[in-house]
PDB file of N, H, CA, C and O in Angstrom:
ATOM      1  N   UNK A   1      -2.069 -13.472  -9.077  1.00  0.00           N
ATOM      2  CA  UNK A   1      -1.786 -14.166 -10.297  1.00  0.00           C
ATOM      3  C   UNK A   1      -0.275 -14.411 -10.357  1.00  0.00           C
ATOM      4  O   UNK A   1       0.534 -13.485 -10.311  1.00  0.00           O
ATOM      5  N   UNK A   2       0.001 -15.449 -10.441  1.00  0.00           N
ATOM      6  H   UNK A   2      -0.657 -16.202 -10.479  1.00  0.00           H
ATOM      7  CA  UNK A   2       1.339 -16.007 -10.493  1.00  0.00           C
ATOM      8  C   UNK A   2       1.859 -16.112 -12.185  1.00  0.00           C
ATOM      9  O   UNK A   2       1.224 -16.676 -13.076  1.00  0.00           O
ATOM     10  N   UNK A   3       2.991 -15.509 -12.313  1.00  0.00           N
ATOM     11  H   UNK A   3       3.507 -15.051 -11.590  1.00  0.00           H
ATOM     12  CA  UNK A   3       2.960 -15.363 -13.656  1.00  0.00           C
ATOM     13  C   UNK A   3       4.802 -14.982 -13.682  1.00  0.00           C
ATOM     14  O   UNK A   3       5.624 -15.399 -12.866  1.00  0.00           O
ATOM     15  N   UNK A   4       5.048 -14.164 -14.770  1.00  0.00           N
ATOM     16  H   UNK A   4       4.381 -13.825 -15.433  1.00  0.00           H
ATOM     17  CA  UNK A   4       6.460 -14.018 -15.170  1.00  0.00           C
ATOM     18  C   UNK A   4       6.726 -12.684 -16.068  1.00  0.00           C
ATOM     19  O   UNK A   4       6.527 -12.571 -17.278  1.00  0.00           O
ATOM     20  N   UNK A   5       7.261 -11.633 -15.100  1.00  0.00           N
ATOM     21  H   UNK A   5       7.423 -11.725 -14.118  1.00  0.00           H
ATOM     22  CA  UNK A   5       7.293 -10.608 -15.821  1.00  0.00           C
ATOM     23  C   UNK A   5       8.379 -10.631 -17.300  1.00  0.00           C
ATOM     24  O   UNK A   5       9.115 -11.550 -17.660  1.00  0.00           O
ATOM     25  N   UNK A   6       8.183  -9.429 -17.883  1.00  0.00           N
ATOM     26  H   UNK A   6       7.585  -8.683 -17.591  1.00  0.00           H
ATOM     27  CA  UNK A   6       8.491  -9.368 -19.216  1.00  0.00           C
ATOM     28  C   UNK A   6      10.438  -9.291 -18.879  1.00  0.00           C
ATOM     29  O   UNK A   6      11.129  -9.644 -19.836  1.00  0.00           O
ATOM     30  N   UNK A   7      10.776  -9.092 -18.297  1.00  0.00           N
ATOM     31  H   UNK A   7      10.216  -8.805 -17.520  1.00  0.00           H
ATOM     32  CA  UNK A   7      12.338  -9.462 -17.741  1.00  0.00           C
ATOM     33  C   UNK A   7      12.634 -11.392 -17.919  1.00  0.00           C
ATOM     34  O   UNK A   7      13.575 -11.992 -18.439  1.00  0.00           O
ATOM     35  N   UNK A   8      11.883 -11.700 -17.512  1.00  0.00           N
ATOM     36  H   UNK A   8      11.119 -11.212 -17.090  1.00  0.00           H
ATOM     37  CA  UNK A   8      11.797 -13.199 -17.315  1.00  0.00           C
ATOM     38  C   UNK A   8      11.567 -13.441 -15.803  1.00  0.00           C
ATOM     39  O   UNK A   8      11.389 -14.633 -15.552  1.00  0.00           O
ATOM     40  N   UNK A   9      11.526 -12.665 -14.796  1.00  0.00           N
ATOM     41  H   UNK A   9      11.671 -11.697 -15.000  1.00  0.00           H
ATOM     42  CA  UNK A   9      11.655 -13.054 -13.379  1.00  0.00           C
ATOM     43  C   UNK A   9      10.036 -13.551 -13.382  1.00  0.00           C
ATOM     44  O   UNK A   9       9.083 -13.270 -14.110  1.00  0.00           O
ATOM     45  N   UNK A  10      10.217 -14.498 -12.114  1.00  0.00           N
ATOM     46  H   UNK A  10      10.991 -14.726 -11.523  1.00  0.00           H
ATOM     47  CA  UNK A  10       8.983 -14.957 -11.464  1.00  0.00           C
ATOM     48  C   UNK A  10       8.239 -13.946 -10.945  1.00  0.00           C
ATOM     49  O   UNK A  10       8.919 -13.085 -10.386  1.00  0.00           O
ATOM     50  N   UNK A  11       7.128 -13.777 -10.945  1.00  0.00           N
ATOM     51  H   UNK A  11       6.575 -14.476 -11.398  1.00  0.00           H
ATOM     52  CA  UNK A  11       6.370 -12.654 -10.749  1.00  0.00           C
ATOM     53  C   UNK A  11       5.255 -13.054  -9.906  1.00  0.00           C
ATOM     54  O   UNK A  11       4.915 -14.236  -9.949  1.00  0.00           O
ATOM     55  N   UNK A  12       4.459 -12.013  -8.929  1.00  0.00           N
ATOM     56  H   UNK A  12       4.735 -11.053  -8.894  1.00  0.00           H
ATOM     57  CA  UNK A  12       2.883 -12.585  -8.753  1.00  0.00           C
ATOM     58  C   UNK A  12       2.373 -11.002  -8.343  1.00  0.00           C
ATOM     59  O   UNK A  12       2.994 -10.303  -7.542  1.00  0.00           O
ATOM     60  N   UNK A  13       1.143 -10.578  -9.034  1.00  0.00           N
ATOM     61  H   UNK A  13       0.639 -11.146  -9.685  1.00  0.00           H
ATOM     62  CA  UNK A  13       0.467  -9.876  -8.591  1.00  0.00           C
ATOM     63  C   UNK A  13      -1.131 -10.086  -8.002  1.00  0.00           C
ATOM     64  O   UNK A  13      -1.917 -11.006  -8.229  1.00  0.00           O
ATOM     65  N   UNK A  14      -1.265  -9.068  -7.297  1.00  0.00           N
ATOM     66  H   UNK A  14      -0.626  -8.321  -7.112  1.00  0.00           H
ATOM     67  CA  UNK A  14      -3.023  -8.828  -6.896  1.00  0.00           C
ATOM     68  C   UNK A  14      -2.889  -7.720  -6.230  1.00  0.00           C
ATOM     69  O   UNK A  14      -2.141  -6.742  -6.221  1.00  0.00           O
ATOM     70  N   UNK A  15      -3.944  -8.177  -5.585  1.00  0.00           N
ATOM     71  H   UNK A  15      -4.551  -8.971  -5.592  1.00  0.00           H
ATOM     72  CA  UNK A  15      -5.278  -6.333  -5.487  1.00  0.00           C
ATOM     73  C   UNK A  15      -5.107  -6.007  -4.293  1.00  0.00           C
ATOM     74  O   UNK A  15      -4.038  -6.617  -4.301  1.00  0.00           O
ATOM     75  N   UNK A  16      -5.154  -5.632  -3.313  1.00  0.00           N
ATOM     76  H   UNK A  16      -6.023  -5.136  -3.306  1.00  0.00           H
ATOM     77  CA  UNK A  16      -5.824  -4.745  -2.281  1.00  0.00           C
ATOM     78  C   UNK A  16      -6.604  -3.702  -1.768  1.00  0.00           C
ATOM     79  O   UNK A  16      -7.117  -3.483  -0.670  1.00  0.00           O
ATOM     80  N   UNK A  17      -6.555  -2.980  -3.084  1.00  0.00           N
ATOM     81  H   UNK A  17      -6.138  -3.158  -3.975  1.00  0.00           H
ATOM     82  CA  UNK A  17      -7.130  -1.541  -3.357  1.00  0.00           C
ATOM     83  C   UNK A  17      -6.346  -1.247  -3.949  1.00  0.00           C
ATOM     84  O   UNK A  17      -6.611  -0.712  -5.025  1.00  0.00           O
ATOM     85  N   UNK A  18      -5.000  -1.441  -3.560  1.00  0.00           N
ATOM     86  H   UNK A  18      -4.785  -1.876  -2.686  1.00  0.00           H
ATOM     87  CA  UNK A  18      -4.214  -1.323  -4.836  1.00  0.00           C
ATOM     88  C   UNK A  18      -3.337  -2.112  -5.701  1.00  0.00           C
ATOM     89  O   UNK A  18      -3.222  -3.290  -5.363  1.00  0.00           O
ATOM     90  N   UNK A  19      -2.750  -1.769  -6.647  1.00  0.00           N
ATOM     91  H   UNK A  19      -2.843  -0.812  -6.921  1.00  0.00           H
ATOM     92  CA  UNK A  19      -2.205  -3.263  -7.214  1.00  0.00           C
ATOM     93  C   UNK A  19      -0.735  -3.605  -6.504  1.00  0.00           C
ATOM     94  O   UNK A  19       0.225  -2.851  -6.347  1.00  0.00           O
ATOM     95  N   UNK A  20      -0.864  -4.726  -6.205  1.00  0.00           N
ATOM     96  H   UNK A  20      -1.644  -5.338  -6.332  1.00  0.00           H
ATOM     97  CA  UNK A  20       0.704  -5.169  -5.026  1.00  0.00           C
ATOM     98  C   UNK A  20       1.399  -6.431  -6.306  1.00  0.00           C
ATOM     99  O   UNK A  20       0.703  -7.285  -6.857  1.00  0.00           O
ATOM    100  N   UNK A  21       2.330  -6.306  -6.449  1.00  0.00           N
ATOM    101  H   UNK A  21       2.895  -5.612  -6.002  1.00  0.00           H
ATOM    102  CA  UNK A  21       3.547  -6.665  -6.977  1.00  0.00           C
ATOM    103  C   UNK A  21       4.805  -7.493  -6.273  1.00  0.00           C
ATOM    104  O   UNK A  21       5.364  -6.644  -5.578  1.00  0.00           O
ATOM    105  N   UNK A  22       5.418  -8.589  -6.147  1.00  0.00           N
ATOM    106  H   UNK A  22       4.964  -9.278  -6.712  1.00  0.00           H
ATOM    107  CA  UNK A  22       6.171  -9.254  -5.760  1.00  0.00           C
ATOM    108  C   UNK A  22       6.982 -10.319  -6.798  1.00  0.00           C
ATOM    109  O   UNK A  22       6.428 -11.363  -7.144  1.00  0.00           O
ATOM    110  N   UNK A  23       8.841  -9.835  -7.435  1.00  0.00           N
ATOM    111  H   UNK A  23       9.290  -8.987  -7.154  1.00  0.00           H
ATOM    112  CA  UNK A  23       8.955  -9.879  -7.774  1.00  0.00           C
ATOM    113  C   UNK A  23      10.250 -11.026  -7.399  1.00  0.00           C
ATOM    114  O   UNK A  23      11.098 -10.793  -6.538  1.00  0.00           O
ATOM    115  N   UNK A  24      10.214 -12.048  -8.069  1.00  0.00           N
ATOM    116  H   UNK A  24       9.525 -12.238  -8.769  1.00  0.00           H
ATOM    117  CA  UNK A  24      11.285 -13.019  -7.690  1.00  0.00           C
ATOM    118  C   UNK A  24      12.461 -13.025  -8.690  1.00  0.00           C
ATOM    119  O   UNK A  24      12.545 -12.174  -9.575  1.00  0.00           O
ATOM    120  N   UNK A  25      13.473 -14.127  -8.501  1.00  0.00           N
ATOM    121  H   UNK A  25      13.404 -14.819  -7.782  1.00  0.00           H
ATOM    122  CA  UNK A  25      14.478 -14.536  -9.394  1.00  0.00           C
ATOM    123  C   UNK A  25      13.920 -14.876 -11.207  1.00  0.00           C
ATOM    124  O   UNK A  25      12.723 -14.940 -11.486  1.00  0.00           O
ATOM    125  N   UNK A  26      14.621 -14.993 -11.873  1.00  0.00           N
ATOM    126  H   UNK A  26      15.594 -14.941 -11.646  1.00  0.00           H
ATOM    127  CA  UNK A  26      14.905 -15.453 -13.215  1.00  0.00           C
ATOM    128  C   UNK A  26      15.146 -16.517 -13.157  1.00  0.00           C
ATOM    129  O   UNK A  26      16.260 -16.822 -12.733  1.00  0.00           O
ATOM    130  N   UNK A  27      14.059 -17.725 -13.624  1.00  0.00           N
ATOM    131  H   UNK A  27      13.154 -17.477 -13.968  1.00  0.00           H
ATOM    132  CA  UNK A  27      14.026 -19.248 -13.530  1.00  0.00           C
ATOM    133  C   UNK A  27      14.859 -20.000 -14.889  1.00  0.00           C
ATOM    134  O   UNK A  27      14.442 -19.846 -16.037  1.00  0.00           O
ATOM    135  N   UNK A  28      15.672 -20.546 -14.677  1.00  0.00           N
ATOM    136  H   UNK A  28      16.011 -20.670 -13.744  1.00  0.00           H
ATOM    137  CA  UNK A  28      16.587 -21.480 -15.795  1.00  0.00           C
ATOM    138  C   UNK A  28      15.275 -22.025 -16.402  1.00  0.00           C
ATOM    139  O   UNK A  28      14.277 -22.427 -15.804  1.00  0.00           O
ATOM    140  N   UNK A  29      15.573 -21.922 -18.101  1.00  0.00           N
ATOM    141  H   UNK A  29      16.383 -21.596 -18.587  1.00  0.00           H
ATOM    142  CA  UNK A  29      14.411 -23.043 -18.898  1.00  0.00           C
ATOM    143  C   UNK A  29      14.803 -24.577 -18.734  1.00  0.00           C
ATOM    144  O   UNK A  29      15.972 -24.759 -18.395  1.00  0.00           O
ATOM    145  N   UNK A  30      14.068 -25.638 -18.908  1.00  0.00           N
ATOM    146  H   UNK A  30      13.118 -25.490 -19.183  1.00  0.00           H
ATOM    147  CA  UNK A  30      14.385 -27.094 -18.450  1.00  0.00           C
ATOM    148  C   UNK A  30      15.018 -27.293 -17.327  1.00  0.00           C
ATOM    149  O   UNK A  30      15.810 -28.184 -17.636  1.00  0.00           O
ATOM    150  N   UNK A  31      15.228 -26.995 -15.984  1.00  0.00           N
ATOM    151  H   UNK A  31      14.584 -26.271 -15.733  1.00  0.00           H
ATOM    152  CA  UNK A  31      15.436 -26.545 -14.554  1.00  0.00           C
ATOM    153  C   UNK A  31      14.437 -27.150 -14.262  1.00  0.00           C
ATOM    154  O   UNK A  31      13.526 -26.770 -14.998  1.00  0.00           O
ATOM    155  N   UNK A  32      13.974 -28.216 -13.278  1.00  0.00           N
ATOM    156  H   UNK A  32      14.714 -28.525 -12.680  1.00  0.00           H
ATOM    157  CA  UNK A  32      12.505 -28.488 -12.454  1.00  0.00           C
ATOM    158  C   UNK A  32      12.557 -27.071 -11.637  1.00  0.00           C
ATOM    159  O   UNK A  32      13.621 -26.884 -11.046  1.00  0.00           O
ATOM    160  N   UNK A  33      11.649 -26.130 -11.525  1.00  0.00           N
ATOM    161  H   UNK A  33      10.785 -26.282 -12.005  1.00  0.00           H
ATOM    162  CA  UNK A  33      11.438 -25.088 -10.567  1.00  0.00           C
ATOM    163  C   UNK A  33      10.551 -25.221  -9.863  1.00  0.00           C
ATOM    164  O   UNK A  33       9.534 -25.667 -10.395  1.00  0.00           O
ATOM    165  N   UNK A  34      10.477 -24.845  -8.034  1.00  0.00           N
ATOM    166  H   UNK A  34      11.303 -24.483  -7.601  1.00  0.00           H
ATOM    167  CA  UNK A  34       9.078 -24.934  -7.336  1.00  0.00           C
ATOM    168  C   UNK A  34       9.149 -24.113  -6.978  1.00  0.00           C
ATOM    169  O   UNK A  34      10.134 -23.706  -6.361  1.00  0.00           O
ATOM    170  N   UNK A  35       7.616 -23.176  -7.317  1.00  0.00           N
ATOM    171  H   UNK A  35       6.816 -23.507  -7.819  1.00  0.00           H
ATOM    172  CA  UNK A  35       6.943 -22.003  -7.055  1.00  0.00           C
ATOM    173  C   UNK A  35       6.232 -22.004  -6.184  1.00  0.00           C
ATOM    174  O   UNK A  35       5.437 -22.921  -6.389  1.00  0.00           O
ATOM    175  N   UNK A  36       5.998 -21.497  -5.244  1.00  0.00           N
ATOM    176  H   UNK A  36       6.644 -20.752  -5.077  1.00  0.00           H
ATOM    177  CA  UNK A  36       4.432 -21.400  -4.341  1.00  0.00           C
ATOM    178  C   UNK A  36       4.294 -19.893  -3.791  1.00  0.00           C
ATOM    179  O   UNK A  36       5.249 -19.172  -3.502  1.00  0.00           O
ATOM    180  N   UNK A  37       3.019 -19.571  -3.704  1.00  0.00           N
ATOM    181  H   UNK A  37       2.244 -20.157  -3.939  1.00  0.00           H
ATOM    182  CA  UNK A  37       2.160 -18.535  -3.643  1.00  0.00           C
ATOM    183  C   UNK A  37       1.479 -18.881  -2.896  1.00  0.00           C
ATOM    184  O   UNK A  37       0.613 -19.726  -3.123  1.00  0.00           O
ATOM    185  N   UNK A  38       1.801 -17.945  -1.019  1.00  0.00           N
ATOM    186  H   UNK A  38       2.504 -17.258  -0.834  1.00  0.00           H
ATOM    187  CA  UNK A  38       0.706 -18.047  -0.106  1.00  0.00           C
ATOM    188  C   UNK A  38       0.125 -17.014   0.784  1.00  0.00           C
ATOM    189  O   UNK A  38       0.783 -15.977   0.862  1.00  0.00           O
ATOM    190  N   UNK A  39      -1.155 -17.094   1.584  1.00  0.00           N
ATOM    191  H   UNK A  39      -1.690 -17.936   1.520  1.00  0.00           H
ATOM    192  CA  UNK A  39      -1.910 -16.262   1.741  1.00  0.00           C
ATOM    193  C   UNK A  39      -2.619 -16.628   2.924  1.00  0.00           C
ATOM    194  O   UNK A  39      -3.425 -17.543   3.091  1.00  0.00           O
ATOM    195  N   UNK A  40      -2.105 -15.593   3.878  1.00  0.00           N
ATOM    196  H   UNK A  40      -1.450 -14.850   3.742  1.00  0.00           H
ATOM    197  CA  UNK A  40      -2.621 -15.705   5.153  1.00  0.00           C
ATOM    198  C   UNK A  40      -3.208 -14.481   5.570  1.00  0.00           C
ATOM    199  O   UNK A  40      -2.510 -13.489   5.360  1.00  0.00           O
ATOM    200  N   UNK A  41      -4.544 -14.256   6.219  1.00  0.00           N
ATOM    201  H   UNK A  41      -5.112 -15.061   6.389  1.00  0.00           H
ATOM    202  CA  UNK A  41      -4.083 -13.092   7.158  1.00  0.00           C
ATOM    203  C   UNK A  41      -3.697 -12.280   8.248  1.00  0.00           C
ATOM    204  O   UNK A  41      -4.304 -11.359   8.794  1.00  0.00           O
ATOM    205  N   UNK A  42      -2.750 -12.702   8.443  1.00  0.00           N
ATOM    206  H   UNK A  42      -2.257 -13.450   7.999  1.00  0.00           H
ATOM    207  CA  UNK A  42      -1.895 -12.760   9.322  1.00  0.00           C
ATOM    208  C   UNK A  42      -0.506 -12.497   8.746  1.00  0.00           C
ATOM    209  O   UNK A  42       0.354 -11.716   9.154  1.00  0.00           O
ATOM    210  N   UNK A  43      -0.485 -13.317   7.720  1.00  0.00           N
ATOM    211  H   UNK A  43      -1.183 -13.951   7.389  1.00  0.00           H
ATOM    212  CA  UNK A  43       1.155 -12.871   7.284  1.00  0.00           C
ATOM    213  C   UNK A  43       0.768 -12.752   6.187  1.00  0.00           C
ATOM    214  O   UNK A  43       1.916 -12.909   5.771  1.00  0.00           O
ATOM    215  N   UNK A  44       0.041 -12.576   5.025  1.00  0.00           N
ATOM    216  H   UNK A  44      -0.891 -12.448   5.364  1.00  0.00           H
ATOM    217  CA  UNK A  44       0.322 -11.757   4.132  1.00  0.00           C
ATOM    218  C   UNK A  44       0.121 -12.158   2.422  1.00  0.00           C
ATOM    219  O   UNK A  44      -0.769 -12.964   2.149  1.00  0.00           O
ATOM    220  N   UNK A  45       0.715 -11.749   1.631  1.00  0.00           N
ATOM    221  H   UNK A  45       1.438 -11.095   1.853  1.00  0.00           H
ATOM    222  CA  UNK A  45       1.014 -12.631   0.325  1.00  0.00           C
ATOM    223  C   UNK A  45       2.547 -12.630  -0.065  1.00  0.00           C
ATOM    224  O   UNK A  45       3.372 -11.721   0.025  1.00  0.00           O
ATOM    225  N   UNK A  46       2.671 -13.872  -0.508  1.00  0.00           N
ATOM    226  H   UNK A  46       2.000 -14.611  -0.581  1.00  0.00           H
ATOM    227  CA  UNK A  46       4.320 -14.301  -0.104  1.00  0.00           C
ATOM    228  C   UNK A  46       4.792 -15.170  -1.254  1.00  0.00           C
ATOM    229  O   UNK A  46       3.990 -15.813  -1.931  1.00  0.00           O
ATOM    230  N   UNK A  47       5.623 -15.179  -1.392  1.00  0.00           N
ATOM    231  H   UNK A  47       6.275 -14.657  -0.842  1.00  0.00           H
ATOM    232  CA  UNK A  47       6.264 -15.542  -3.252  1.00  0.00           C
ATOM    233  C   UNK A  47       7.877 -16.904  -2.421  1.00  0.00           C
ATOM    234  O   UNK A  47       9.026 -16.728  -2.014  1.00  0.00           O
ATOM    235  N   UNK A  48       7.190 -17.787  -2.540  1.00  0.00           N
ATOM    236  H   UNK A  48       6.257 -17.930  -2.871  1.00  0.00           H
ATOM    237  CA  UNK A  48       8.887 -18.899  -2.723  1.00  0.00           C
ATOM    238  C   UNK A  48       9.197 -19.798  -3.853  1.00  0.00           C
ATOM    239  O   UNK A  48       8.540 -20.703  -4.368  1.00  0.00           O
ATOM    240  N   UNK A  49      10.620 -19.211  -4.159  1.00  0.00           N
ATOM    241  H   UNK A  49      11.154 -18.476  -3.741  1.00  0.00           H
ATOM    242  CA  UNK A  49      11.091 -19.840  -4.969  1.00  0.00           C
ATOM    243  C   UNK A  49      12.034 -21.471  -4.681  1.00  0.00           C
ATOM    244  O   UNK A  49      13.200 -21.411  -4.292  1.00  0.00           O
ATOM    245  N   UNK A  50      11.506 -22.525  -4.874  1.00  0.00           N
ATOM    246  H   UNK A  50      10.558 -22.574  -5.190  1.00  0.00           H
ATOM    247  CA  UNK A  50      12.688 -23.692  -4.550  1.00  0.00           C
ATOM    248  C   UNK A  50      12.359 -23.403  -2.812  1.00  0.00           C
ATOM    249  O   UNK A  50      13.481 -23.390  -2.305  1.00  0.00           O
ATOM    250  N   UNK A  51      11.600 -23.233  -2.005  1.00  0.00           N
ATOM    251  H   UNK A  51      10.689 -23.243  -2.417  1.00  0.00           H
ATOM    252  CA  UNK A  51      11.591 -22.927  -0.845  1.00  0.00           C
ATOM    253  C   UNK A  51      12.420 -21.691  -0.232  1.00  0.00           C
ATOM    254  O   UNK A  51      12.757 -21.795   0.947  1.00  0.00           O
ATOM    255  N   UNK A  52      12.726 -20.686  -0.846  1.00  0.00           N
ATOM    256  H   UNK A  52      12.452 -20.602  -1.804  1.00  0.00           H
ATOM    257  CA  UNK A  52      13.482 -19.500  -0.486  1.00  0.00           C
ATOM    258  C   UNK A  52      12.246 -18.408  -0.945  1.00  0.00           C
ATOM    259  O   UNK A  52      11.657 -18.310  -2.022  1.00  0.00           O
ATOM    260  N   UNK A  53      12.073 -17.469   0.582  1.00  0.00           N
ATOM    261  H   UNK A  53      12.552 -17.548   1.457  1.00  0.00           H
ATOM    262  CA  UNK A  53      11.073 -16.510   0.366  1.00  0.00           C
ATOM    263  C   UNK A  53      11.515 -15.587  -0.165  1.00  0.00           C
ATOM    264  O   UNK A  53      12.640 -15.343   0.273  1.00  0.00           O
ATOM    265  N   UNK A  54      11.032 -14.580  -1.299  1.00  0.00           N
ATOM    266  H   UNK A  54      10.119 -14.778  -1.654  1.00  0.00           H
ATOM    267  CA  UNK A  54      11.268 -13.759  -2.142  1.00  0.00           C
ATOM    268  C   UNK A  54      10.560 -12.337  -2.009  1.00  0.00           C
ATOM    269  O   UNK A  54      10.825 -11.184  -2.351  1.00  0.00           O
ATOM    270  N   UNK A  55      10.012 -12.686  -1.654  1.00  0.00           N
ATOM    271  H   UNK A  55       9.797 -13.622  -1.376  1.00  0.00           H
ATOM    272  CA  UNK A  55       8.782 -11.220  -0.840  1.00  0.00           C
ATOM    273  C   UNK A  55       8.076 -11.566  -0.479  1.00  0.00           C
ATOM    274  O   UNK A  55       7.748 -12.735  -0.680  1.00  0.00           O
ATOM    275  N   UNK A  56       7.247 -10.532   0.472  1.00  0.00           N
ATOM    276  H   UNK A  56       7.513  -9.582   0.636  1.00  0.00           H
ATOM    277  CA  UNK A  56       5.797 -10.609   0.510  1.00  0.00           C
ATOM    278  C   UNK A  56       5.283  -8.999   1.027  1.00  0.00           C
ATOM    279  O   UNK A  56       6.021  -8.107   1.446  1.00  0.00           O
ATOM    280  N   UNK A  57       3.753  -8.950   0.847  1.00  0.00           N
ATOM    281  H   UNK A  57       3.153  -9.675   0.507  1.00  0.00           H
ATOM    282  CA  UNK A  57       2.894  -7.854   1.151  1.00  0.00           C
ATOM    283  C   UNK A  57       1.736  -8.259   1.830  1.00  0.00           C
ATOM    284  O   UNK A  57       0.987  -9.218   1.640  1.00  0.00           O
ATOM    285  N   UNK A  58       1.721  -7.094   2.892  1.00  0.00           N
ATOM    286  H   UNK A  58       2.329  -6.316   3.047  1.00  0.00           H
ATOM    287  CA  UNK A  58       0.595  -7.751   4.395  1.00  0.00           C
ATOM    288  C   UNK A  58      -0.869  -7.140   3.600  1.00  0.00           C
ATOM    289  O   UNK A  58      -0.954  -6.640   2.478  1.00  0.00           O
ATOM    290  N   UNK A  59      -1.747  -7.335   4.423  1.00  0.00           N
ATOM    291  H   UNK A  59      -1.678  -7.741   5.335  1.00  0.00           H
ATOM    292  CA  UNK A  59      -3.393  -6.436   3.811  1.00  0.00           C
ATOM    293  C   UNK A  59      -4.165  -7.544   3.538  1.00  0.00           C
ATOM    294  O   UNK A  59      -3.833  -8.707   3.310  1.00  0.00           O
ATOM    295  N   UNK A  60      -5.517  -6.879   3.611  1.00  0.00           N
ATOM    296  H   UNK A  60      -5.787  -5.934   3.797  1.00  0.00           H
ATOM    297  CA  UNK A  60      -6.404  -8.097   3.238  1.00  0.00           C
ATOM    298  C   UNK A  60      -6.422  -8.008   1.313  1.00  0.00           C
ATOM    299  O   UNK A  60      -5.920  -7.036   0.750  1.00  0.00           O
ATOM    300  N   UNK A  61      -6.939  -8.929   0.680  1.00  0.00           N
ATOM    301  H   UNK A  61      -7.347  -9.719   1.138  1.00  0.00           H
ATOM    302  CA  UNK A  61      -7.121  -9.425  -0.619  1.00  0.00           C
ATOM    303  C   UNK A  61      -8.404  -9.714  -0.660  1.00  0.00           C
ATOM    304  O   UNK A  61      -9.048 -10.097   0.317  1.00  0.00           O
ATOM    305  N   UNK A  62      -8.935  -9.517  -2.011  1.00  0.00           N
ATOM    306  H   UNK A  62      -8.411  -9.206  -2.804  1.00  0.00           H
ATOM    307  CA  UNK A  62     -10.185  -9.962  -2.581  1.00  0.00           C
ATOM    308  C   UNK A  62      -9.819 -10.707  -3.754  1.00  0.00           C
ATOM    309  O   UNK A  62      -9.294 -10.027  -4.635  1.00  0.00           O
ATOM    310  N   UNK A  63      -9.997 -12.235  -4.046  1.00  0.00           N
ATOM    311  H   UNK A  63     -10.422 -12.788  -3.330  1.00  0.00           H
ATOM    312  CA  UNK A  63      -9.547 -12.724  -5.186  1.00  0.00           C
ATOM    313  C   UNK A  63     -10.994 -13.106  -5.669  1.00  0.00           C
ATOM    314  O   UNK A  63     -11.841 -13.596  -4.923  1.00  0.00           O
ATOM    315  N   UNK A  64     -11.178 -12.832  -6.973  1.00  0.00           N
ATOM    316  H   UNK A  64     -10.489 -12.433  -7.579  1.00  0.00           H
ATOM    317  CA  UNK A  64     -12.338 -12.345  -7.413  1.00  0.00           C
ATOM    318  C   UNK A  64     -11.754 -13.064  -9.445  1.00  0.00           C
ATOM    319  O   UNK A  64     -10.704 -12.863 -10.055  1.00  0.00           O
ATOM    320  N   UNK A  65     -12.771 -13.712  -9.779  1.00  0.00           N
ATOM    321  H   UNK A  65     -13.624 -13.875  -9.283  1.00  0.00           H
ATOM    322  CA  UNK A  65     -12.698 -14.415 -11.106  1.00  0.00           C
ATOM    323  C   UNK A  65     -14.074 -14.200 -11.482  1.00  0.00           C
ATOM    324  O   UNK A  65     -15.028 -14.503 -10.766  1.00  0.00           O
ATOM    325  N   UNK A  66     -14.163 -13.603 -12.769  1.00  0.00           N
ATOM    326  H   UNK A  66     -13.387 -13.357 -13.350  1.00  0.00           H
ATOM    327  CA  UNK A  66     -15.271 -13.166 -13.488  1.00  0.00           C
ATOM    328  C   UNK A  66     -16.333 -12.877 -12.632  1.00  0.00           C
ATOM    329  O   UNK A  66     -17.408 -13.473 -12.562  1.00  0.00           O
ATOM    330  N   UNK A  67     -15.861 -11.694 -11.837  1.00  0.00           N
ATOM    331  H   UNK A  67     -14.988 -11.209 -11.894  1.00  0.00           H
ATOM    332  CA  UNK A  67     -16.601 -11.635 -10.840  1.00  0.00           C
ATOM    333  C   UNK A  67     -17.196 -12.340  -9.708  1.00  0.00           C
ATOM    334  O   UNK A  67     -18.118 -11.831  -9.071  1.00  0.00           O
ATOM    335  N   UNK A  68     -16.600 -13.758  -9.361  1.00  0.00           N
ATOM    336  H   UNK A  68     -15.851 -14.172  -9.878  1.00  0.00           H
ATOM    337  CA  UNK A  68     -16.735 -14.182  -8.550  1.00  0.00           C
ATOM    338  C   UNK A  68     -15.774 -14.590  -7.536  1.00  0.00           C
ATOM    339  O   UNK A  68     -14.849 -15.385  -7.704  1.00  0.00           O
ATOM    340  N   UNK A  69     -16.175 -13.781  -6.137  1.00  0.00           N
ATOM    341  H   UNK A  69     -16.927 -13.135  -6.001  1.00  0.00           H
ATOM    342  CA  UNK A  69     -14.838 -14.291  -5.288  1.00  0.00           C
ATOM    343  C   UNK A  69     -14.845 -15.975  -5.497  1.00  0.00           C
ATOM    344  O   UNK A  69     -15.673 -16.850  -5.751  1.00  0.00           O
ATOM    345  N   UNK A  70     -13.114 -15.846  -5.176  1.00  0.00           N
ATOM    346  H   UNK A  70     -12.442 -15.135  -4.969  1.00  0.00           H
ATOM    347  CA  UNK A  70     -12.739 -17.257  -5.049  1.00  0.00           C
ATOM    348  C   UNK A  70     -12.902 -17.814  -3.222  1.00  0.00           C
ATOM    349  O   UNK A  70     -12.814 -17.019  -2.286  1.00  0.00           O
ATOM    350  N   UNK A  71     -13.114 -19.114  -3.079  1.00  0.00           N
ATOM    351  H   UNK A  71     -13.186 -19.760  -3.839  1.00  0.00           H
ATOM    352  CA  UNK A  71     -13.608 -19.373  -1.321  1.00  0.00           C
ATOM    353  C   UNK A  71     -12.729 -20.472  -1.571  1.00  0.00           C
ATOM    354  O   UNK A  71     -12.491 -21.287  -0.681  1.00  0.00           O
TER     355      UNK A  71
END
């Protein structure tokens, strides 16, 4: 879930078994900002801001919405 922690930074969490956290910069308001959130397995889950990587965490994921995985 791509979202914005209570600091203001760009944020994204999910699951693995456990909860994984990746925490980016503090986005200017009225700023065009580009976010992307990606997912390989192979490399991982990965947070870029404006095209600059910000983290990431390796493992497999289950993305799962009202109980239904997402495909």
């Amino acid at each position: 879930m791509l979202g914005f922690t209570s600091s203001g930074n760009v944020g994204v969490q999910s699951w693995n078994g456990n909860s994984v956290s990746i925490t980016g910069p503090v986005v200017t308001t009225n700023v065009w900002t580009h976010l992307a959130v990606t997912y390989g397995p192979s490399n991982g889950l990965r947070l870029y801001v404006n095209g600059t990587q910000y983290g990431s965490a390796s493992g497999s994921y289950t993305y799962q919405a009202a109980g239904t995985p997402v495909s």
